[in-house]
N, C-alpha and C positions, 0 to 999 in steps of 0.2 A: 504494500500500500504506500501512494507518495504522499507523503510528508507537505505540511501548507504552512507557510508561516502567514504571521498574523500584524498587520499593522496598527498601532496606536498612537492614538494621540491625547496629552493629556492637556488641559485647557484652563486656567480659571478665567471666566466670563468677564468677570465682573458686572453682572447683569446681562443675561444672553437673549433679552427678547427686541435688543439694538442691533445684535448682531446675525441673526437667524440665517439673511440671506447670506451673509460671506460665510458663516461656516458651512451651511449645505454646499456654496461652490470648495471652501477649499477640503472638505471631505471627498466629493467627489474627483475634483483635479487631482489630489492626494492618494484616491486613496484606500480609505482609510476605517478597516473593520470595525476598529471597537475605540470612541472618545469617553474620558473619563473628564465631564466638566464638574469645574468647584465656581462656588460663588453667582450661580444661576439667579439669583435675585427673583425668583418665580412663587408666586402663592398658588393652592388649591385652583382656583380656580382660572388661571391661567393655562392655556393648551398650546403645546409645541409637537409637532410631527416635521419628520424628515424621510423623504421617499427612501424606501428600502431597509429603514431601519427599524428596531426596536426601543422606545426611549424606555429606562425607568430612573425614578427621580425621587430625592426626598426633597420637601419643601419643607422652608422654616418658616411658619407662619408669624407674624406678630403684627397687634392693632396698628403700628403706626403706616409701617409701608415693609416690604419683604428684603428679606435680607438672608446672607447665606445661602444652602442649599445646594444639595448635588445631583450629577445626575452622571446615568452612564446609555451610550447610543449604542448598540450591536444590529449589524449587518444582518438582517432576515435568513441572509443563507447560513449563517453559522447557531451550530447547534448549542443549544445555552437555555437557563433559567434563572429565572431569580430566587435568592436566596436571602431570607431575611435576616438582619443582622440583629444583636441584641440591644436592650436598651442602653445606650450610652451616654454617661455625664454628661462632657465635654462636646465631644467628635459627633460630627453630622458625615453619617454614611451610609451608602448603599453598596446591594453588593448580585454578583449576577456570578452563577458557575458557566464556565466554556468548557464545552468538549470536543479538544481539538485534537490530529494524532495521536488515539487511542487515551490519552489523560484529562484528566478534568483539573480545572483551576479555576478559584474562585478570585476573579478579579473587582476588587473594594475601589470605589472612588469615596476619596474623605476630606474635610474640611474644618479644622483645628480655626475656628473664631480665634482672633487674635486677642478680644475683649474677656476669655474667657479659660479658670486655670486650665493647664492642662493635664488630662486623669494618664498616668499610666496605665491604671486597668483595661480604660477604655482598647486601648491597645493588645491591652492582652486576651483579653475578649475579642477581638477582632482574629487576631493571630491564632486562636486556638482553638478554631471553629470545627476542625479535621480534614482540613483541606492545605493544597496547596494553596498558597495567598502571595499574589500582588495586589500590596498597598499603593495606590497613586495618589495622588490630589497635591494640596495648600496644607502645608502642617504647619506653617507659619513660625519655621524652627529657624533659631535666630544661635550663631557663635563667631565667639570674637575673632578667630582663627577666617572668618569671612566676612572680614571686616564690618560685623554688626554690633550694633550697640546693646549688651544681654540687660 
């Protein structure tokens, strides 16, 4: 059986419903099976589709106006589900299993608010779900050694 690799792109938005049209082109120009967006700025009731894909998304609600929120887009042809994550502190994530040559991988898009501590557990709960895991997204991780101010 031949073997497929898988392209990714991971994105924070910063609000993705300004941007809709450029990433459906640069998806396509690209691409690009599976986008792992943070920072989608999308409420409930907000609707985003993109031809050929699957979106699933968590949305951070809040009264004032939307904020945070992940989401993750997978190509129709590829085999996958979603998988629910636990409750977590901190971390805004979703998470969806691929079954790509013969294995399965649960790929997490996540969003570490800069506003807000952050849980290791959260993490560990993510990680030890019994899956293979790629972690993507904004973890909003800051060290001096890259020239940030801790």
């Amino acid at each position: 059986m031949q073997n497929h690799n898988i392209i990714m792109l991971n994105w924070n938005a910063n609000g993705i419903k300004n941007y809709l049209n450029t990433l459906s082109t640069f998806l396509n120009h690209h691409n690009i099976d599976i986008a792992c967006i943070t920072e989608t700025h999308l409420s409930n009731v907000d609707k985003i589709k993109f031809a050929g894909y699957n979106v699933y998304r968590v949305d951070r609600n809040s009264p004032a106006r939307s904020m945070g929120g992940v989401a993750i887009l997978v190509r129709k042809k590829i085999k996958h589900h979603h998988i629910p994550i636990p409750d977590l502190q901190s971390l805004e994530a979703i998470g969806v299993l691929i079954h790509i040559n013969n294995r399965s991988i649960l790929l997490v898009s996540a969003y570490q608010p800069q506003s807000r501590i952050m849980h290791i557990s959260d993490y560990e709960k993510v990680m030890n779900l019994n899956y293979n895991v790629i972690l993507a997204g904004d973890l909003n991780s800051k060290h001096t050694n890259w020239g940030c101010r801790v």
